[in-house]
N, C-alpha and C positions, 0 to 999 in steps of 0.2 A: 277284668278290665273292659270298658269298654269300647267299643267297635269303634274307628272315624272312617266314613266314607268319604272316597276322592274324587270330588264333582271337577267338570272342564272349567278349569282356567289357567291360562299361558301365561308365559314368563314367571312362574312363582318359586321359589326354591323350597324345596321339605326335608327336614333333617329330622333323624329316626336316631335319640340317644337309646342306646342300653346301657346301661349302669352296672354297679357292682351287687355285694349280697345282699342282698333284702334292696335292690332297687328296683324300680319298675320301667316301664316305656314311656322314652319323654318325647312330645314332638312341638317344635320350637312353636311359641305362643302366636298366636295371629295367622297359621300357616292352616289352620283345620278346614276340611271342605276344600281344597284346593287342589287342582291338577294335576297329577306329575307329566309331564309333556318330554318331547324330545329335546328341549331348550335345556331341561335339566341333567340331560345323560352325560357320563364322560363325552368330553370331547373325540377320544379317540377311538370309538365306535365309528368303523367304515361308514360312510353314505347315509349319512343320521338323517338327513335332510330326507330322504323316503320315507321316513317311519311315520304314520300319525298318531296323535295320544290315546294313547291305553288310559286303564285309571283301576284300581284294587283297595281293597282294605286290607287291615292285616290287626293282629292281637298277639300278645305276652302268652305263653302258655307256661303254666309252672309259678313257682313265687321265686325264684332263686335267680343271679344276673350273671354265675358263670356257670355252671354253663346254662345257655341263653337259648331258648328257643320260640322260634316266630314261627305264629302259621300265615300265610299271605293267602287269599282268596280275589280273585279277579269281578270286578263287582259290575260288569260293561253288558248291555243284552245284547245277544243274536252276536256272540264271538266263539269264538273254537280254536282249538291248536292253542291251547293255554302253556307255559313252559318261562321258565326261572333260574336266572343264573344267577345264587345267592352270594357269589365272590367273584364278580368280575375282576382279571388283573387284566383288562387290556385285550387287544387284538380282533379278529374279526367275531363274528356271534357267528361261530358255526354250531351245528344242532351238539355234538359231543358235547359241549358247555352245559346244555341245559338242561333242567330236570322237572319231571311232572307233577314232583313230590310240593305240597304247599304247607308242610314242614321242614322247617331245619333249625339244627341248632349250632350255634358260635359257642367255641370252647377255648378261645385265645381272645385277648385285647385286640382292639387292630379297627382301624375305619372300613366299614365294605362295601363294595358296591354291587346294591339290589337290580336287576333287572327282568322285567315282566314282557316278554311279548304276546301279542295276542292277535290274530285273524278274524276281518271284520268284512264282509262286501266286496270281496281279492285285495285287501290291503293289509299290511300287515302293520299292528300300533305296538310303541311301544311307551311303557311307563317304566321312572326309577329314581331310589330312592337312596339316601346314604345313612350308612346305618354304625351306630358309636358302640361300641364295646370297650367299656372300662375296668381297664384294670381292680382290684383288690390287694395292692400293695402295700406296706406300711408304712406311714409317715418316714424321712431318714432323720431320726433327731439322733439328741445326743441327752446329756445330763452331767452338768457343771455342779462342782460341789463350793458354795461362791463362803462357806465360811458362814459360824452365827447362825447356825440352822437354816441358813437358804438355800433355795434348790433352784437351779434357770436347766429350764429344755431350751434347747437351740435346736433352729433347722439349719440345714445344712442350703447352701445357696441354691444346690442343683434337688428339684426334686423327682424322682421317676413318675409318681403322680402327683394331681393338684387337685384337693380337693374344695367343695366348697365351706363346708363348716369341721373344724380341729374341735376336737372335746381332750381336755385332761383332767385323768382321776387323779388325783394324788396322793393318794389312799393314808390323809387323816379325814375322811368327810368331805374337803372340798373339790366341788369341782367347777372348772371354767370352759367355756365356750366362747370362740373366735369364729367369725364369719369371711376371714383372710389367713392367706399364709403368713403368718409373723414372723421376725428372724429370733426370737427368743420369746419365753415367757418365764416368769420368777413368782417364786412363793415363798413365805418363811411360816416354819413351822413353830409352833407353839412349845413344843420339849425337844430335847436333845437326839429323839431316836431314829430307827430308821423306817424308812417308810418303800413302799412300792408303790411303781409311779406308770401308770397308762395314759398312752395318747394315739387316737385314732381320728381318720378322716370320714367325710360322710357326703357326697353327691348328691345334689336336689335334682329331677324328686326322686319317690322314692325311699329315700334318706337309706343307700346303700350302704353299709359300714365297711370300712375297710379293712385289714386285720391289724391288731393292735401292736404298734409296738410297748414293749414294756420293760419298763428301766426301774433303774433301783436306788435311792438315795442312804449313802451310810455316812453321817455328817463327821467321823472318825477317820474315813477315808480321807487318805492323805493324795494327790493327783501327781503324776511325773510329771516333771519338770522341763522346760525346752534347755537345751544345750550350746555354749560354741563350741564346737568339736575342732574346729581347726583354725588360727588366727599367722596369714602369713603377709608380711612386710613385701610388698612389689615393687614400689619405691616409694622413697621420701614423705611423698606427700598421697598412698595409695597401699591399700589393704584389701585383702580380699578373707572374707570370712565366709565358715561351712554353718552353719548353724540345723541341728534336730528339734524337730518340732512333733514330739510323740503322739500328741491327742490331736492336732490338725488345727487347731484354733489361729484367729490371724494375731500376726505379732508384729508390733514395733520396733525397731532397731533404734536403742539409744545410744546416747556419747554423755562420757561422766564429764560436767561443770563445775570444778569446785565441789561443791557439799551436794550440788543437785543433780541429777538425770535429764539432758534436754532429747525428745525425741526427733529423730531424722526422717527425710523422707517417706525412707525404705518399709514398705509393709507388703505380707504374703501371709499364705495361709499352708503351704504344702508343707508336709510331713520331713522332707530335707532341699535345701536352697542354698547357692552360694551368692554373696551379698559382698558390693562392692563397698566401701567405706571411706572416707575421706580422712586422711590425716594431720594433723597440726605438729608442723616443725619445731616449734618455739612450747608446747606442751605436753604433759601426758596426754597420754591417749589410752582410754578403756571404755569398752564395749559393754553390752549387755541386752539381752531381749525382751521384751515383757508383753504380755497379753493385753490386746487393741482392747478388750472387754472390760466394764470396768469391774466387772464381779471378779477380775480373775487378778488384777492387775497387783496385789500382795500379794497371790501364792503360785501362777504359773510365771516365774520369770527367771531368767539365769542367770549362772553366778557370771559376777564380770571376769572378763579377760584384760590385760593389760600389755600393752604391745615394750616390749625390751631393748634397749639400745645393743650397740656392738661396734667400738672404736676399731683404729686397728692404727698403732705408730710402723712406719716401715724405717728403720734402720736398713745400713748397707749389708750386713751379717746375721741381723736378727729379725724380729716383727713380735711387736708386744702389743698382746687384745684384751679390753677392759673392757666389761660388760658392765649393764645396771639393768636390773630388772626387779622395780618395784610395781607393792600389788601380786607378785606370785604366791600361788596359793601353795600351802604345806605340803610338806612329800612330793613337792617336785621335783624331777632329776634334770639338770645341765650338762648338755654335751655340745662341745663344739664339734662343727663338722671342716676338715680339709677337703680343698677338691672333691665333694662331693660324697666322701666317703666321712663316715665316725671318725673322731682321731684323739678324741679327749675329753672323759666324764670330769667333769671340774664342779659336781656338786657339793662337794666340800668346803671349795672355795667360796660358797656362798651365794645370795643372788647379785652383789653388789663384791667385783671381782677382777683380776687380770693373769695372765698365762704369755709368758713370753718362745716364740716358737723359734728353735735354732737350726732346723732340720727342715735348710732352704737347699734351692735345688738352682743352678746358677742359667739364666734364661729363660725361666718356668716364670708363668703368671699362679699366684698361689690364693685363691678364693675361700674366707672363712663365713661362717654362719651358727648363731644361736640357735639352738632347738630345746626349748625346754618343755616337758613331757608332763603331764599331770595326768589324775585319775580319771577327767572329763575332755580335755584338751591339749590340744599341739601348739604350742608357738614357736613359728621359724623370721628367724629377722631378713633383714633385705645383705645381700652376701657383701663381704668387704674383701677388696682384692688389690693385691700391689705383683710389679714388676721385680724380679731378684734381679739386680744390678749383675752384670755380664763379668765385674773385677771382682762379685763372689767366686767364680771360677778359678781364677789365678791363684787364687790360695789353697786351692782344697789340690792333694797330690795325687799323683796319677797312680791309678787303683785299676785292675784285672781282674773283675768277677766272672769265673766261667757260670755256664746256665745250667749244667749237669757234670756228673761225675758218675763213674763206675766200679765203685768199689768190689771185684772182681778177682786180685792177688793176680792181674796180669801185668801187672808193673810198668801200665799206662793210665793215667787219670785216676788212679784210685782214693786220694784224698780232696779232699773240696778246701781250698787253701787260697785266701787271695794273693795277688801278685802284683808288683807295681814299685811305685817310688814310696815304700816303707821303710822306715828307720827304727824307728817304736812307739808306742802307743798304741798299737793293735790290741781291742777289744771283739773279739769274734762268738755269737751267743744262736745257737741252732735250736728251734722250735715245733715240736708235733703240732698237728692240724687244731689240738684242743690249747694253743698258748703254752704249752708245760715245755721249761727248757730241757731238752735232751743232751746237750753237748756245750758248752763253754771254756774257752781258752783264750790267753794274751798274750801266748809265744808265736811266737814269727815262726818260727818250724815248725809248730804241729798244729797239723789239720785233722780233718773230723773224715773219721773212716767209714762212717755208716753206719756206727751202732751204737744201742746205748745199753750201759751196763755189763760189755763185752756181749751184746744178743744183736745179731746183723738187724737190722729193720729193714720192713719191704720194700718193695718198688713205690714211689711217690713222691711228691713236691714235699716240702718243709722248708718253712718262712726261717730267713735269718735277719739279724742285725747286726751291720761292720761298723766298729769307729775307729779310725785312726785318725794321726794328732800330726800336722803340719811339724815338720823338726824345724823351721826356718821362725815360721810367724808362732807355734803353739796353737795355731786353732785346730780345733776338733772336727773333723769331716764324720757323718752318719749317714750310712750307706744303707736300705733298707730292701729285701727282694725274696725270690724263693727260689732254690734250688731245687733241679729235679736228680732224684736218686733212681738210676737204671742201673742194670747188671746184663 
């Protein structure tokens, strides 16, 4: 390479690129023969205003740009005390810093900053320069498989480096050159096969290459899919959606119109997002996401969701809940939820349905909800909740569930037996931890000793179920809880 010497002249700025592999030393056009003065040095060199201008040459040694090595020579006559701080980060120039060596080499990307002092007449000068170390990263693309034997590389918005010219092979013969970062570039290929596809960047001068990234197009390659993973009713008029976005691409949030798709504001690009959505009272309402691209816009997009009603009639004794949920997709399971807890797979009943609930509790607010469950998705509706009228109580009879028993043969507490204002209709049904009934009886005198089979069972809780039957009105009280078994 050749030499540039740095004759006096003030106020000029000198920028020193090093490049990547196979680049060379660039210094910005119109700056050659020019000064490096103190005007040029970091500001945060103590007492700069004493320094007068030094001035040096400096050369490439090697062919290669990481790692990078400079020799810098001081090119000023009748100086001495020559010395270089080839990575100034700041602070005062004391001598520890500097080095006598007019080799070094940069083995990281990074801006640095060169500093030359030099002793002239008792004054001490100083010159400096900024010096660029670029990376050799790979482009971050990607590779869409857009269908019809078309291939699109995408970049990605954020790039770790910027180069000046992109080359892609696309390994049937052609290849293309860009002089900009583009946000995609498309090719179609002449046969059905598969091809291997490179793309690298390249910094003037120089024309350092970068390392390659290298992708693969299989036009048979089917792409994953974006997902609504979760679809839950907040209110009436408001939805909140989870939606998975596997390959990262930006996506659309639409809303189905009749026979068509109209897209909604909503667009993002991150890999999982929760998405608020607006909903229409007086319509269906179903979802869907699709790819902002339009290479993509038939084959990355999701299956729709459909948001599900859930009535609820409140009677003084009962509460009867009809659902409709059209649009669900096959093999979905339907469970209503009480209070917060499971209380009733009603997939049988269909997605267009009702279930009437007798098993009120008198003073309780009793809150129900949709959850239908698919292979890809959750739909929970917005909760329906009524009041049990206070004159449900008056009819259900007065019932004595102890909370434990001790079946022990000391001839206190040893049966679990409820007590109260019974007459008959006692249904009493005693349950292991797994739902399996262990014990069942509808006599008013005998109660559950603690075992099943004549074999005592251990220490622990076990869920029971009471119903008895009003002797006055015949209604049916359902009593539900767990007993603990101690000894």
């Amino acid at each position: 390479m050749k030499k540039h010497k740095i004759t006096s002249v003030r106020n000029a700025t000198l920028i020193v690129h090093i490049g990547c592999i196979g680049c060379c030393l660039l210094i910005v056009a119109g700056l050659l023969g020019m000064e490096v003065s103190a005007q040029q040095c970091p500001t945060s060199i103590p007492e700069l205003s004493k320094y007068g201008a030094g001035a040096y040459n400096f050369r490439k040694v090697g062919d290669g740009c990481l790692p990078y090595t400079l020799s810098v020579k001081n090119t000023m006559i009748g100086v001495s005390n020559v010395r270089t701080i080839f990575d100034y980060k700041g602070g005062p120039l004391s001598p520890e810093k500097f080095s006598r060596d007019t080799l070094h080499t940069y083995t990281k990307p990074n801006v640095y900053n060169l500093i030359q002092l030099s002793e002239a007449n008792g004054r001490e000068l100083i010159a400096c320069i900024r010096v660029y170390v670029y990376d050799t990263l790979q482009p971050n693309v990607n590779l869409i498989n857009c269908g019809a034997s078309q291939a699109k590389v995408t970049f990605a918005p954020t790039q770790d480096v910027t180069y000046d010219i992109y080359y892609f092979d696309w390994g049937d013969g052609r290849k293309d050159t860009l002089n900009y970062v583009p946000k995609s570039v498309s090719h179609r290929y002449a046969t059905s096969a598969s091809f291997p596809v490179q793309v690298w960047g390249v910094n003037r001068p120089g024309y350092c290459r970068s390392q390659v990234a290298r992708l693969s197009f299989n036009p048979t390659q089917t792409s994953a899919k974006p997902t609504v993973e979760s679809f839950t009713v907040l209110t009436p008029t408001q939805a909140e959606l989870r939606v998975r976005n596997p390959l990262g691409y930006g996506l659309q949030l639409q809303k189905q119109a009749g026979a068509t798709w109209v897209n909604l504001p909503q667009t993002w690009s991150q890999s999982s997002q929760m998405i608020q959505a607006s909903m229409d009272t007086t319509a269906s309402n179903c979802f869907r996401v699709q790819a902002t691209d339009s290479c993509l816009t038939d084959t990355y997009v999701s299956d729709p969701v459909c948001a599900a009603t859930l009535e609820l009639d409140g009677q003084p004794q009962t509460t009867t809940l009809a659902w409709n949920a059209p649009g669900s997709l096959p093999g979905a399971r339907f469970t209503l939820r009480k209070d917060g807890l499971d209380w009733r797979e009603v997939t049988t009943l269909g997605s267009q349905g009702n279930l009437t609930d007798k098993e009120l509790r008198c003073n309780q607010n009793h809150c129900y909800t949709l959850v239908i469950t698919s292979a890809t998705y959750t739909f929970t509706s917005r909760p329906q909740c009524r009041f049990t009228p206070a004159e449900l109580c008056a009819t259900h009879p007065v019932l004595f569930v102890p909370d434990a028993f001790s079946p022990n043969g000391d001839g206190i507490n040893d049966v679990f037996l409820p007590k109260g204002d019974i007459e008959s209709g006692l249904d009493m049904t005693i349950y292991n931890v797994w739902g399996e009934v262990i014990f069942q009886t509808n006599d008013l005198q005998n109660g559950w000793d603690g075992t099943f089979n004549r074999t005592p069972l251990p220490v622990g809780t076990y869920p029971y179920k009471i119903s008895v039957k009003n002797a006055s009105t015949g209604e049916k009280f359902v009593k539900r809880g767990i007993i603990r078994l101690v000894k």
